[in-house]
Structures are given as structure tokens and as C-alpha cells.
N, CA, C and O atoms as CSV, one atom per row, in Angstrom:
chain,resi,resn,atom,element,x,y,z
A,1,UNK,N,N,-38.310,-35.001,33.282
A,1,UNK,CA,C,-37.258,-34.071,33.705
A,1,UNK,C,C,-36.138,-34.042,32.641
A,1,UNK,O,O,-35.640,-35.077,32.201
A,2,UNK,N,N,-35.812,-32.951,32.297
A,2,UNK,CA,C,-34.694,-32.521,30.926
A,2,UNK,C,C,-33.306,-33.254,31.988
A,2,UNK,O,O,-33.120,-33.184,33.203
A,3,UNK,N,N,-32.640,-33.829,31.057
A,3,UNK,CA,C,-31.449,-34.221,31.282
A,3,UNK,C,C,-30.256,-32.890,31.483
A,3,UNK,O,O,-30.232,-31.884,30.774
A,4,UNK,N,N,-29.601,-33.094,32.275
A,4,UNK,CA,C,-28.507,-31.414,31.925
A,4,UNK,C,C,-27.047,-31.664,31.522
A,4,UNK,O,O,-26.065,-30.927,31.618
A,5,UNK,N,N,-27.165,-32.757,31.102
A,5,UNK,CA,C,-25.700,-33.850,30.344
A,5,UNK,C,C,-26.141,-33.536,28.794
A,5,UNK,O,O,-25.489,-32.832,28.023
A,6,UNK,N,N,-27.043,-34.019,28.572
A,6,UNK,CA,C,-27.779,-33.840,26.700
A,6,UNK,C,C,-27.885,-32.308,26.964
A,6,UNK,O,O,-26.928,-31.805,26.374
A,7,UNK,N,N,-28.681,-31.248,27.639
A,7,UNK,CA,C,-28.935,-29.930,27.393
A,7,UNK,C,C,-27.333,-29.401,27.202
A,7,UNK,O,O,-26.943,-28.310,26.786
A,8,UNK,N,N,-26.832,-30.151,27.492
A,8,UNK,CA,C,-25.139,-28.820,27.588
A,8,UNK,C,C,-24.680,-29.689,26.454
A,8,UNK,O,O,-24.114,-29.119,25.522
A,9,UNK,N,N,-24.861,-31.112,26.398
A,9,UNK,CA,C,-23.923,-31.121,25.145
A,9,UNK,C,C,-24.549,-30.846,23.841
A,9,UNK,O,O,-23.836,-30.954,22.843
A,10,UNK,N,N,-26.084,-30.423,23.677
A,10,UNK,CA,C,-26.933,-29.847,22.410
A,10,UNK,C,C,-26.433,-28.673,22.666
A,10,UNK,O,O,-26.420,-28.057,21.600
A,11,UNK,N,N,-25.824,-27.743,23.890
A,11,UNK,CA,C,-25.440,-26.525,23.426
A,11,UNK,C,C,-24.412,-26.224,22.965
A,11,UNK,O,O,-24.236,-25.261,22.219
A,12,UNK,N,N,-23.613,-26.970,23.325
A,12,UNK,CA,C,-21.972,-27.184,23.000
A,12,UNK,C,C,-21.962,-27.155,21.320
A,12,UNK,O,O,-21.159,-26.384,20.794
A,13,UNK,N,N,-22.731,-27.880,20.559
A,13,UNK,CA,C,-22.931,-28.346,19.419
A,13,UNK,C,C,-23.503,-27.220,18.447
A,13,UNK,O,O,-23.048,-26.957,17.334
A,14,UNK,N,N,-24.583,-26.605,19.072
A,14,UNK,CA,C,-24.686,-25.438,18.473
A,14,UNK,C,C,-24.143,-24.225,18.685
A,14,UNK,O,O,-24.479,-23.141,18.209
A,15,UNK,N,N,-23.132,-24.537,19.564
A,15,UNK,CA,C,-22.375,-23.177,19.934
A,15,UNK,C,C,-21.091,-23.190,18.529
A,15,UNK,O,O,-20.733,-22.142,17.993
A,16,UNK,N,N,-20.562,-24.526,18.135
A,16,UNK,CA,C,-19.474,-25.094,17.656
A,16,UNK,C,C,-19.692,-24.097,15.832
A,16,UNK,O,O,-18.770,-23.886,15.043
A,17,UNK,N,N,-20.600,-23.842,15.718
A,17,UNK,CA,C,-20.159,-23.256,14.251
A,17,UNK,C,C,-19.808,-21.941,14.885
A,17,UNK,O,O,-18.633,-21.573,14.884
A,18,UNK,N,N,-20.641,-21.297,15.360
A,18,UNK,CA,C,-20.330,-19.970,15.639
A,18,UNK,C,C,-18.568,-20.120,16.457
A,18,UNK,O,O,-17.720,-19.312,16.081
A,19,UNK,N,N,-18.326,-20.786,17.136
A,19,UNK,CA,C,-16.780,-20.588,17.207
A,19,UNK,C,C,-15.870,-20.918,16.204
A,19,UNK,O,O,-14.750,-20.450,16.409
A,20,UNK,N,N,-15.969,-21.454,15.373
A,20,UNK,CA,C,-15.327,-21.760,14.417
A,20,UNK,C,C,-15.141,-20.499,13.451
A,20,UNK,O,O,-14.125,-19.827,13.276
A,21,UNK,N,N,-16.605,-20.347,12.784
A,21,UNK,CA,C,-16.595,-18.500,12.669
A,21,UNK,C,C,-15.717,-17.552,13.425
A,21,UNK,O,O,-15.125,-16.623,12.877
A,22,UNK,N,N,-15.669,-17.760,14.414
A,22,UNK,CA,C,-14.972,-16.869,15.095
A,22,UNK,C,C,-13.402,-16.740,15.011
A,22,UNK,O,O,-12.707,-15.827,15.457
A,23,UNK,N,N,-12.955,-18.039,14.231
A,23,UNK,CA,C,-11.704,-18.182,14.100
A,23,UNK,C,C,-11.336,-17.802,12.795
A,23,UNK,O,O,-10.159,-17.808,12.438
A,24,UNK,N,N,-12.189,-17.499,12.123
A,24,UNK,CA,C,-12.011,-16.973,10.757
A,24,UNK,C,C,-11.517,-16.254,10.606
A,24,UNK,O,O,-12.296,-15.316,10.776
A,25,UNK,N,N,-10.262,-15.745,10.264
A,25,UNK,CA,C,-9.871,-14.428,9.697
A,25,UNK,C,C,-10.507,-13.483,8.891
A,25,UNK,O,O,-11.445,-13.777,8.150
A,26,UNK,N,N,-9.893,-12.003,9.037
A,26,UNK,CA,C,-10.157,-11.320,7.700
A,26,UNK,C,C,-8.560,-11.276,7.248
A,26,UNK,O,O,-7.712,-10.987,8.093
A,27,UNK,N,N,-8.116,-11.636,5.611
A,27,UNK,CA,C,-7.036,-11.429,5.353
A,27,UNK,C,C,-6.776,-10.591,5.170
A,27,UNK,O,O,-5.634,-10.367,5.571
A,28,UNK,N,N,-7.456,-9.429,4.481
A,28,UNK,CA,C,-6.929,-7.552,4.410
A,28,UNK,C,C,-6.416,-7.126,5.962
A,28,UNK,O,O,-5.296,-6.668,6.189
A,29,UNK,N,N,-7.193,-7.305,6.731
A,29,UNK,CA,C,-6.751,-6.931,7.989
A,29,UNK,C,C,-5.203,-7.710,8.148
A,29,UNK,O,O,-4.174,-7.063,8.340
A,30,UNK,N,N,-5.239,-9.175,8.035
A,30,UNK,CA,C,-3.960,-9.997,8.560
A,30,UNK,C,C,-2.733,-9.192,7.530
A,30,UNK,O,O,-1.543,-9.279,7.829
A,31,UNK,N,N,-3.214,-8.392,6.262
A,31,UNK,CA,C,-1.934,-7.864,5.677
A,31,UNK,C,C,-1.521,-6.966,6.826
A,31,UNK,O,O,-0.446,-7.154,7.394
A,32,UNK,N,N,-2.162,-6.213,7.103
A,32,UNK,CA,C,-1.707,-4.964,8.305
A,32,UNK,C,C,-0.916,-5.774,9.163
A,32,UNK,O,O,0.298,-5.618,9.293
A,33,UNK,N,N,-1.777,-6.881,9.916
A,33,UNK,CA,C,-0.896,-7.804,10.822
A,33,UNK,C,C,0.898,-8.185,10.250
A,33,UNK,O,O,1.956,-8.125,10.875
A,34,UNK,N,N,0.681,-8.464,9.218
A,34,UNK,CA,C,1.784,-9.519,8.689
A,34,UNK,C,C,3.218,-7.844,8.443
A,34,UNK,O,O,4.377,-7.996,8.056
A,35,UNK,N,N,2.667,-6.701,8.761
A,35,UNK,CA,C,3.985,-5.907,7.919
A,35,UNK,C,C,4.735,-5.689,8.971
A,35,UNK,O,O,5.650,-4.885,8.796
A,36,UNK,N,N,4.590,-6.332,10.398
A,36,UNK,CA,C,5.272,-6.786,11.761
A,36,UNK,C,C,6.372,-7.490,11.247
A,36,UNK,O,O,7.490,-7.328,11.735
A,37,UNK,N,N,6.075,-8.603,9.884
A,37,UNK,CA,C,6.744,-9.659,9.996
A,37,UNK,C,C,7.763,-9.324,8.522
A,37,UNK,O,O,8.513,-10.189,8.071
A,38,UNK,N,N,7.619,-7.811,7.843
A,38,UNK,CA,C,7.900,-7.542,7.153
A,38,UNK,C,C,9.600,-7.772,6.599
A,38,UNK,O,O,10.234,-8.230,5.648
A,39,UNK,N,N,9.773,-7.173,7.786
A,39,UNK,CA,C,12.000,-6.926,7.967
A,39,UNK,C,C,12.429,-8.359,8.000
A,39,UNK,O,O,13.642,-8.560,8.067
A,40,UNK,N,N,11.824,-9.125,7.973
A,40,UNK,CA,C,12.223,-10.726,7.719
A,40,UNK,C,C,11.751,-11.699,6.835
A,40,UNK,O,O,12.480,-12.624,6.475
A,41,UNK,N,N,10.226,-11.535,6.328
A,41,UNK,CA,C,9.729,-12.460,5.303
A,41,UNK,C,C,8.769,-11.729,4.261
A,41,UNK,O,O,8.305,-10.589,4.232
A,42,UNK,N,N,8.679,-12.585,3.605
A,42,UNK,CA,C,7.769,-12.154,2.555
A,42,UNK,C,C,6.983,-13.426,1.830
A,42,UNK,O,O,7.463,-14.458,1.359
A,43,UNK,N,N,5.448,-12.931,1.917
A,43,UNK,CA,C,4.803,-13.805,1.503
A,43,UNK,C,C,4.104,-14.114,-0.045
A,43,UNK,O,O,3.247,-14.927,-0.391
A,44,UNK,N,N,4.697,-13.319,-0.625
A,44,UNK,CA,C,4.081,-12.995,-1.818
A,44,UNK,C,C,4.984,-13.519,-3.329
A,44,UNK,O,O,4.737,-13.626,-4.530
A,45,UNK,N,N,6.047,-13.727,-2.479
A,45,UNK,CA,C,6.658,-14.486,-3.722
A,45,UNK,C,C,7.882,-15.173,-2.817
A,45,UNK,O,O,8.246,-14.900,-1.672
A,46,UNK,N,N,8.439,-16.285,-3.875
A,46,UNK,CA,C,9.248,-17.163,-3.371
A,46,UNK,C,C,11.027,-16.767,-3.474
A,46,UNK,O,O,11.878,-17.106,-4.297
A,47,UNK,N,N,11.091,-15.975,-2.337
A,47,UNK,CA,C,12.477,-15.082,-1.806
A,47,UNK,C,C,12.550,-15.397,-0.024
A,47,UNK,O,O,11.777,-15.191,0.912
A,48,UNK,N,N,13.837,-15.963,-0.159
A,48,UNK,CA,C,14.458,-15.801,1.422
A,48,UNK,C,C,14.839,-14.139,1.781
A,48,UNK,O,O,15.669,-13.494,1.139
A,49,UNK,N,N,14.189,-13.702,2.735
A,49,UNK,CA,C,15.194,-12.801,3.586
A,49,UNK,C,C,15.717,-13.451,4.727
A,49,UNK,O,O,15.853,-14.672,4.803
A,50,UNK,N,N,16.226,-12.050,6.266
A,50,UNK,CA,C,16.576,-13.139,7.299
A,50,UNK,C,C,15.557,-14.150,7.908
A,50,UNK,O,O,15.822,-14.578,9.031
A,51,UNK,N,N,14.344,-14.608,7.248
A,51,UNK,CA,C,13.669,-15.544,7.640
A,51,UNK,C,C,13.090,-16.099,6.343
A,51,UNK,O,O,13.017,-15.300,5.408
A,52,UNK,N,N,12.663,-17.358,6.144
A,52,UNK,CA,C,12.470,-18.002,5.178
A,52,UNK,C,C,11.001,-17.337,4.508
A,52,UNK,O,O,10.196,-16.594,5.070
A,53,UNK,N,N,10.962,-17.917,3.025
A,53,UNK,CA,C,9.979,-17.394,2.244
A,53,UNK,C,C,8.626,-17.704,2.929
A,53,UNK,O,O,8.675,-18.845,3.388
A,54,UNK,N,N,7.230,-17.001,3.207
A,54,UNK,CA,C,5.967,-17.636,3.738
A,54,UNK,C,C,5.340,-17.946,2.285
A,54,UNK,O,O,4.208,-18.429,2.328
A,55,UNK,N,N,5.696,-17.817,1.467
A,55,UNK,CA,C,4.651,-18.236,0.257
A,55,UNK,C,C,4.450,-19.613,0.077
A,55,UNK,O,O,5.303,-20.373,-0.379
A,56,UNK,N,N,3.150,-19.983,0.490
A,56,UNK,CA,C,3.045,-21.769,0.139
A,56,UNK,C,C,3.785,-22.690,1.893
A,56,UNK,O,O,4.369,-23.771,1.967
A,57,UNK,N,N,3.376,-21.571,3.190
A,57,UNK,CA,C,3.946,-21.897,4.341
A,57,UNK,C,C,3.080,-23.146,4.571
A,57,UNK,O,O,3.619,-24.253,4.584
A,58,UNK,N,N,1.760,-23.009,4.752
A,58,UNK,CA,C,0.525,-23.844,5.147
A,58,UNK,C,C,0.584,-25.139,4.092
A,58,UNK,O,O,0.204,-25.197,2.923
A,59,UNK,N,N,1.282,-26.288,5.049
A,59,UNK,CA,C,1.253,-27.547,4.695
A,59,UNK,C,C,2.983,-28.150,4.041
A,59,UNK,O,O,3.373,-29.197,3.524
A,60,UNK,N,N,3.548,-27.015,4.368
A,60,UNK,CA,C,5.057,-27.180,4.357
A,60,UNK,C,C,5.715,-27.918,5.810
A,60,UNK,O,O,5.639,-27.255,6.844
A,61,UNK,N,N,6.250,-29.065,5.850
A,61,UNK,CA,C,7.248,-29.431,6.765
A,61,UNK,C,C,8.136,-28.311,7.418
A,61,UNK,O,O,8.914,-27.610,6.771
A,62,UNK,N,N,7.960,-28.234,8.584
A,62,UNK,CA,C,8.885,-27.173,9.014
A,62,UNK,C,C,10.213,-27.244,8.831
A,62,UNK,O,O,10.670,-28.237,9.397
A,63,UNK,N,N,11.101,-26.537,8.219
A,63,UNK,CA,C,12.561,-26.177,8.643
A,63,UNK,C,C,13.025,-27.032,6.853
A,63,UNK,O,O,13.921,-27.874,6.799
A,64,UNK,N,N,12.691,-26.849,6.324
A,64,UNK,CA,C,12.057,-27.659,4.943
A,64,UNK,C,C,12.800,-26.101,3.301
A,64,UNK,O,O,13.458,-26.581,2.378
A,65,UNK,N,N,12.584,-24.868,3.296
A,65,UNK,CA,C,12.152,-24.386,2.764
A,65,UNK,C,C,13.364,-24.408,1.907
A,65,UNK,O,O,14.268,-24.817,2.636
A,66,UNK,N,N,13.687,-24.245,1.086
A,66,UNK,CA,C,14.917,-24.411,-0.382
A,66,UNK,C,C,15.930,-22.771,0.312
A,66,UNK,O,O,15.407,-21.709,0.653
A,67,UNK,N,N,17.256,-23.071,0.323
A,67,UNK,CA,C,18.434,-22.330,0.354
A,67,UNK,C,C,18.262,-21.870,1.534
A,67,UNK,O,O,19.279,-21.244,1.832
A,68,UNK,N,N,17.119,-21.838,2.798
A,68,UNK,CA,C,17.667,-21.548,3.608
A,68,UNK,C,C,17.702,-22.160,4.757
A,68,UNK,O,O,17.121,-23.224,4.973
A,69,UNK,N,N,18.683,-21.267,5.935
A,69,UNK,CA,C,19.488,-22.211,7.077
A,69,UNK,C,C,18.986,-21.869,8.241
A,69,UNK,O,O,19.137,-20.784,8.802
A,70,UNK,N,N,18.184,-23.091,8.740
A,70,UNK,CA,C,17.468,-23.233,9.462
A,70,UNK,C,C,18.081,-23.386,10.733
A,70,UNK,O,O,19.303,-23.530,10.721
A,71,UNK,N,N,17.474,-23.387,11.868
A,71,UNK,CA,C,18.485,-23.057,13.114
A,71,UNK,C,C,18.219,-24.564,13.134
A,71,UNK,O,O,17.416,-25.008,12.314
A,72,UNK,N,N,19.011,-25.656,14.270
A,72,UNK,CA,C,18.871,-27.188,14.227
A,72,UNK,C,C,17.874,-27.628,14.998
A,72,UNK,O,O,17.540,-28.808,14.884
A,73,UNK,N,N,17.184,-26.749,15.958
A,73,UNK,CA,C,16.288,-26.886,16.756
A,73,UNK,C,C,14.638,-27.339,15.113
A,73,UNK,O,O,13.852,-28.238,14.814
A,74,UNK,N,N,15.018,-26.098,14.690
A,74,UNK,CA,C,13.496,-25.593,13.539
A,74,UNK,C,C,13.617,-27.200,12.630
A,74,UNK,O,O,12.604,-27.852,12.378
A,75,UNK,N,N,14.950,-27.632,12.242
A,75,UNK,CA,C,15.060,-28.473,11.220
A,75,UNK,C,C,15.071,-29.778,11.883
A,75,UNK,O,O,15.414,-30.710,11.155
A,76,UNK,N,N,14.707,-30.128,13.373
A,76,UNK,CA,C,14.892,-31.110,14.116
A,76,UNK,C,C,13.055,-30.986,13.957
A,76,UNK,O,O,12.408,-31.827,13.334
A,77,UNK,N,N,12.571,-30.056,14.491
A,77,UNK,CA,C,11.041,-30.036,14.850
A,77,UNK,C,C,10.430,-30.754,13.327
A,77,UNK,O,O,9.592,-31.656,13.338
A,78,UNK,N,N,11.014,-30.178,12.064
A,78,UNK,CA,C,10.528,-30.735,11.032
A,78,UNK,C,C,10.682,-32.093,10.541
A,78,UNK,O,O,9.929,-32.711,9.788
A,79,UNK,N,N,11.678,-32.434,11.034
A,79,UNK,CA,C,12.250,-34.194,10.804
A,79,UNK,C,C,11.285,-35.095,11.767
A,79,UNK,O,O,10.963,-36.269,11.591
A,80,UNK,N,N,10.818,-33.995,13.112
A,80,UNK,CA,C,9.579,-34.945,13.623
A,80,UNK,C,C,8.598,-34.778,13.617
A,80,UNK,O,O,7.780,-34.864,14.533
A,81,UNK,N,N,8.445,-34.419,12.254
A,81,UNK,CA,C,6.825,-34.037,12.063
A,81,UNK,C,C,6.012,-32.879,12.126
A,81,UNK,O,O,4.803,-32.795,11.907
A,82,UNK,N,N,6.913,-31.891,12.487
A,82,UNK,CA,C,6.039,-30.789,12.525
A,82,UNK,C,C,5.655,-30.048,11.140
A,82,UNK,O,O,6.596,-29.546,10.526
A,83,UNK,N,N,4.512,-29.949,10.659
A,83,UNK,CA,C,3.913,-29.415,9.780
A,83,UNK,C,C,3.251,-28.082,9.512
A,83,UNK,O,O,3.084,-28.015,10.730
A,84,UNK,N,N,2.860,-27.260,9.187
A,84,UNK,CA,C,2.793,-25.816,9.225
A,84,UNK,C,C,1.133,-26.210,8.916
A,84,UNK,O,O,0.796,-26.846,7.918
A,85,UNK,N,N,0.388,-25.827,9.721
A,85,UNK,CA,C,-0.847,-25.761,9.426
A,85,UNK,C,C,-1.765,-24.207,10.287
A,85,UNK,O,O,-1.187,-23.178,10.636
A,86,UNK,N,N,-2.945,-24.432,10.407
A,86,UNK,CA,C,-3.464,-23.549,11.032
A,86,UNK,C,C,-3.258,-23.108,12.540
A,86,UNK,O,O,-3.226,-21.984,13.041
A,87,UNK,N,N,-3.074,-24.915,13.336
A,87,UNK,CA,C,-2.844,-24.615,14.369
A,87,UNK,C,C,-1.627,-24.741,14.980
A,87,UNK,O,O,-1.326,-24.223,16.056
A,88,UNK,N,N,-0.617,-25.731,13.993
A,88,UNK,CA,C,0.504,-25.258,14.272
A,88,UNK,C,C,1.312,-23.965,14.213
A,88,UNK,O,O,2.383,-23.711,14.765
A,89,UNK,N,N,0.270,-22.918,13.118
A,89,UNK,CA,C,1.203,-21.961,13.118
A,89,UNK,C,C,0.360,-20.614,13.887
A,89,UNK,O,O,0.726,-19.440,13.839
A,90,UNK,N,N,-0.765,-21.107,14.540
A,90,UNK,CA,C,-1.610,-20.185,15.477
A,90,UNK,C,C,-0.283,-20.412,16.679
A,90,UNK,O,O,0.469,-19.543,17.122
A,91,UNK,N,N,-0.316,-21.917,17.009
A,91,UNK,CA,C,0.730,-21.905,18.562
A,91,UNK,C,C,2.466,-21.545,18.293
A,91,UNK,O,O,3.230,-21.422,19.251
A,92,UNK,N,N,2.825,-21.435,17.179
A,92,UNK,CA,C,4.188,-20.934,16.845
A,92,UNK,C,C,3.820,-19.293,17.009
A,92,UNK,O,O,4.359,-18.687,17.935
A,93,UNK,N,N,3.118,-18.748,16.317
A,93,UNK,CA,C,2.807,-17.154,16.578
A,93,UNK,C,C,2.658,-16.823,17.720
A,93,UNK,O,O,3.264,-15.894,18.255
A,94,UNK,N,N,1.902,-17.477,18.203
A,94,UNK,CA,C,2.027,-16.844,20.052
A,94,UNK,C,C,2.923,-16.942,20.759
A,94,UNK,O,O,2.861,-16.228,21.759
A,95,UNK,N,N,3.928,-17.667,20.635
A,95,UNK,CA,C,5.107,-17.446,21.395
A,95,UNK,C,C,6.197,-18.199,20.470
A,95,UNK,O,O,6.069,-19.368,20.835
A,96,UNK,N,N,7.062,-18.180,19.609
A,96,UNK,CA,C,8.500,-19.296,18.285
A,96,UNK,C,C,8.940,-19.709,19.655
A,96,UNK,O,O,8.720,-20.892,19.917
A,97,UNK,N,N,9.565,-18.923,20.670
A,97,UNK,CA,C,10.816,-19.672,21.628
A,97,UNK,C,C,10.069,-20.567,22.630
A,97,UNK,O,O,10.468,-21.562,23.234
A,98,UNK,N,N,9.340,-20.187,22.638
A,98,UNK,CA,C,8.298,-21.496,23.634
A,98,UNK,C,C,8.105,-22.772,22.959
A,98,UNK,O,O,8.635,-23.801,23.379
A,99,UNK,N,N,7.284,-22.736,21.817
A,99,UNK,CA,C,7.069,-23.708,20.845
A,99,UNK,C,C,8.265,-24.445,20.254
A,99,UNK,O,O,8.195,-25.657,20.051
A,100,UNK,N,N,9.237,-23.822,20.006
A,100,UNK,CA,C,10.629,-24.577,19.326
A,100,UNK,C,C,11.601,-23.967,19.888
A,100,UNK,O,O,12.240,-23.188,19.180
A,101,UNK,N,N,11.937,-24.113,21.106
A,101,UNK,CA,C,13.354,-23.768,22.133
A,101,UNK,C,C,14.592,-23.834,21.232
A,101,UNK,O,O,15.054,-24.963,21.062
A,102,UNK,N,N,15.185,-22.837,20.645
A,102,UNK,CA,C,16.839,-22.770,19.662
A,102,UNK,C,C,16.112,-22.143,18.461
A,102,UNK,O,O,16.764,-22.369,17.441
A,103,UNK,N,N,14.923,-21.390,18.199
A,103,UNK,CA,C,14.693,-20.757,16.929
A,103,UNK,C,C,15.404,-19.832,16.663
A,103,UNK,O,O,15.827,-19.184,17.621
A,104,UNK,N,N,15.645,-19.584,15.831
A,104,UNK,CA,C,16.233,-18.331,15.367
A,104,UNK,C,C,15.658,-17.030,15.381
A,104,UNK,O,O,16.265,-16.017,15.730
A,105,UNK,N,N,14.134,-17.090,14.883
A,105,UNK,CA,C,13.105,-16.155,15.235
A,105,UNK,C,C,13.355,-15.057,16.765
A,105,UNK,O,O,13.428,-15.243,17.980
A,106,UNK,N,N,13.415,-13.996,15.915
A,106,UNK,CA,C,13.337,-13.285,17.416
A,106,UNK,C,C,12.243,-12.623,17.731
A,106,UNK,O,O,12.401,-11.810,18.642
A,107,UNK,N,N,11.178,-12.699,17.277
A,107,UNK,CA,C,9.398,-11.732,17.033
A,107,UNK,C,C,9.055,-12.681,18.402
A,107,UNK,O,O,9.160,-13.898,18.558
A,108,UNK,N,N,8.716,-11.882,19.094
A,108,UNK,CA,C,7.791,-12.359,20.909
A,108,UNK,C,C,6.752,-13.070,20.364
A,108,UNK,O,O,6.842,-14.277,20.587
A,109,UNK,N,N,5.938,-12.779,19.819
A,109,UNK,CA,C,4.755,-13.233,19.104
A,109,UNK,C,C,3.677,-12.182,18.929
A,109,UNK,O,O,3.857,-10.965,18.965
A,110,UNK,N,N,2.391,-12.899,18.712
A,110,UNK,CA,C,1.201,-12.151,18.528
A,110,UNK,C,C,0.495,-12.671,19.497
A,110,UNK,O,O,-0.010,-13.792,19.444
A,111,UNK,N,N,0.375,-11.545,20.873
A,111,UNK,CA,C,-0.846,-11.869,21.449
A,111,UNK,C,C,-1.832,-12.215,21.435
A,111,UNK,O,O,-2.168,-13.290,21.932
A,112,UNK,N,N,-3.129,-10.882,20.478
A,112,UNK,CA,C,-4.050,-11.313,20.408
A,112,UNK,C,C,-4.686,-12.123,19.404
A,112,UNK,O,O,-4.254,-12.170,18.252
A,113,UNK,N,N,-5.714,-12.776,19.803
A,113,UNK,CA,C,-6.674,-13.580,19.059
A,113,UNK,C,C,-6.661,-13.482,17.552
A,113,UNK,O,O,-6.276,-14.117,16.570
A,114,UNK,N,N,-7.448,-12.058,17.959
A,114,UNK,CA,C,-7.436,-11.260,16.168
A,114,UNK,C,C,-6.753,-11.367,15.277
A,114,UNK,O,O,-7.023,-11.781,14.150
A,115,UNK,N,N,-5.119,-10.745,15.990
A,115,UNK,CA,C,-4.170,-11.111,14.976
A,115,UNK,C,C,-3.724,-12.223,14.248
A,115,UNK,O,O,-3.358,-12.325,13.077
A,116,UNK,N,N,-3.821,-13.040,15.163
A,116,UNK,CA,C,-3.675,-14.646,15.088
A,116,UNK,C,C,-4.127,-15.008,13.941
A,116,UNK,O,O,-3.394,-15.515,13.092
A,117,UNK,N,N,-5.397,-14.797,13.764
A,117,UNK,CA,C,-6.753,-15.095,13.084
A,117,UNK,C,C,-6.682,-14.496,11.357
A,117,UNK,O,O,-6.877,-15.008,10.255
A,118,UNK,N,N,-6.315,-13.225,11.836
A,118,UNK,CA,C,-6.208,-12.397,10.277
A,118,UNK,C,C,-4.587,-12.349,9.568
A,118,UNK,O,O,-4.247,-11.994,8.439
A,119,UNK,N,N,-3.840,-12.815,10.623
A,119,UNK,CA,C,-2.579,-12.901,9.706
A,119,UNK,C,C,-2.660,-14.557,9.571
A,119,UNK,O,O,-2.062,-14.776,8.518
A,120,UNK,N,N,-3.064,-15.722,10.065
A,120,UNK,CA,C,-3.480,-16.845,8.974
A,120,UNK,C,C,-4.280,-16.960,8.350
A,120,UNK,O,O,-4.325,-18.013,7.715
A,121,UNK,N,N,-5.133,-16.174,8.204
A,121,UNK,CA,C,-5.772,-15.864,6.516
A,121,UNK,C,C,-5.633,-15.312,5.338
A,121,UNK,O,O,-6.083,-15.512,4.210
A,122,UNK,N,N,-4.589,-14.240,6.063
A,122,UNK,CA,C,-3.540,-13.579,4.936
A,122,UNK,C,C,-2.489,-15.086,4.434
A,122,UNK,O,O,-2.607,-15.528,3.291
A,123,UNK,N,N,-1.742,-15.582,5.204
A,123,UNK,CA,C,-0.997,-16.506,4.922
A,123,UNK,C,C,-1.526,-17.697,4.130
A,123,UNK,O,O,-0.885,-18.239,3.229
A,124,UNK,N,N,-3.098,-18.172,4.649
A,124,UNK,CA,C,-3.976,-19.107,3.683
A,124,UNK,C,C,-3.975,-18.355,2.302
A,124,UNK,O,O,-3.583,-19.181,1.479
A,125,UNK,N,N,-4.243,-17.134,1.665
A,125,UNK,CA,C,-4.216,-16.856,0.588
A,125,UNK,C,C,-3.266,-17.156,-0.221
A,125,UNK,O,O,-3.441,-17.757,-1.281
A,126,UNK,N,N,-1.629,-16.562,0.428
A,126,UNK,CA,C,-1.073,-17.222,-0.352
A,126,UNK,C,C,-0.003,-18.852,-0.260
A,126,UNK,O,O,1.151,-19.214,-0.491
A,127,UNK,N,N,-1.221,-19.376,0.198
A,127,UNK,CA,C,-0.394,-20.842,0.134
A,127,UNK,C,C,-1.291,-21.326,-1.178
A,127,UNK,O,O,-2.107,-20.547,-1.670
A,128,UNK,N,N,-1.122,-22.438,-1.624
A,128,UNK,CA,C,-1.525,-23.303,-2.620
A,128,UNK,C,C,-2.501,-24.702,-1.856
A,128,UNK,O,O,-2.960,-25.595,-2.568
């Protein structure tokens, strides 16, 4: 008799690339995403507007970025560790005031998945 503890966790396992795939961005698309985030940042070169530079965001200490003024909440989250990665900055996109209560950020977030997905692959391009 097949076990149904091993059958689900051999499916789980081969289910696991294909979700991962699934989290893949396209970055051409995440540019479309990212011109939401236009009137405040820019990712393409290293310039503050009213929100700090994204160039080189992925693997930056939060609240971290040279000349600019971070709200004390953003520069508190970074003194404890918060780091800008994939999934820290998947759960900051879906909602800044949820994730770091006193941001300065005023963008609601990005609902869907997609976006999520293709504007951190736009953002992986240009980090280092």
C-alpha cells in the first residue's frame, strides 16, 4: 500500500521548481511596473529624488542610502537588520505602512503577484 505522507511530500518536491519559476520575473514588463514608482525614484543611476536612489537596492541595509533622510521608523528597521532582498522587498511592496509603521512612503503598494515579480527583476538588473 503507497504511503500518502511520501506521495504528497514527492509531490510537493516536484511541484517546488515550477513555483519558483513562477516567481520569476520578466524585467521589461517590471519597467512598465516600476514608472508607478517613477515621481519618487529612480533606478538607473545613483540620484535621490523624494525617495531614495533604487540603484544597487537588493542587498542594501535599509534606511542606509548616502544624503538621504530617512523617516526614523525606515532607519530604525535598518539598524535591526532589515536588509533589502527579494523577499524583503516583495513584503515591503505589498503594503510600506504595514511592513514599517512611520514610513514616509506613501505608494499603497502592489497588489498583484505579477507585479511583484516583474518589478523585482527590473530592480535585480540594476543592483550589483
Amino acid at each position: 500500500m503507497r504511503n500518502p505522507v511520501v506521495a504528497l511530500s514527492l509531490s510537493a518536491l516536484l511541484l517546488c521548481p515550477a513555483v519558483t519559476l513562477a516567481q520569476e520575473g520578466d524585467a521589461e514588463a517590471g519597467a512598465t511596473v516600476f514608472k508607478k514608482c517613477t515621481a519618487c525614484h529612480v533606478v538607473d543611476k545613483d540620484q535621490n529624488r523624494v525617495g531614495p536612489s533604487l540603484q544597487n537596492v537588493i542587498g542594501r541595509k535599509a534606511g542606509t542610502h548616502a544624503k538621504f533622510r530617512y523617516s526614523p521608523a525606515m532607519v530604525e528597521a535598518g539598524e535591526k537588520g532589515l536588509v533589502w532582498d527579494e523577499a524583503t522587498l516583495r513584503e515591503y511592496l505589498q503594503d510600506p505602512k504595514a511592513m514599517i509603521k512611520g514610513t514616509k512612503m506613501v505608494f499603497p503598494g502592489l497588489k498583484k503577484e505579477e507585479d511583484l515579480n516583474n518589478v523585482i527583476a527590473y530592480l535585480k538588473q540594476h543592483s550589483k
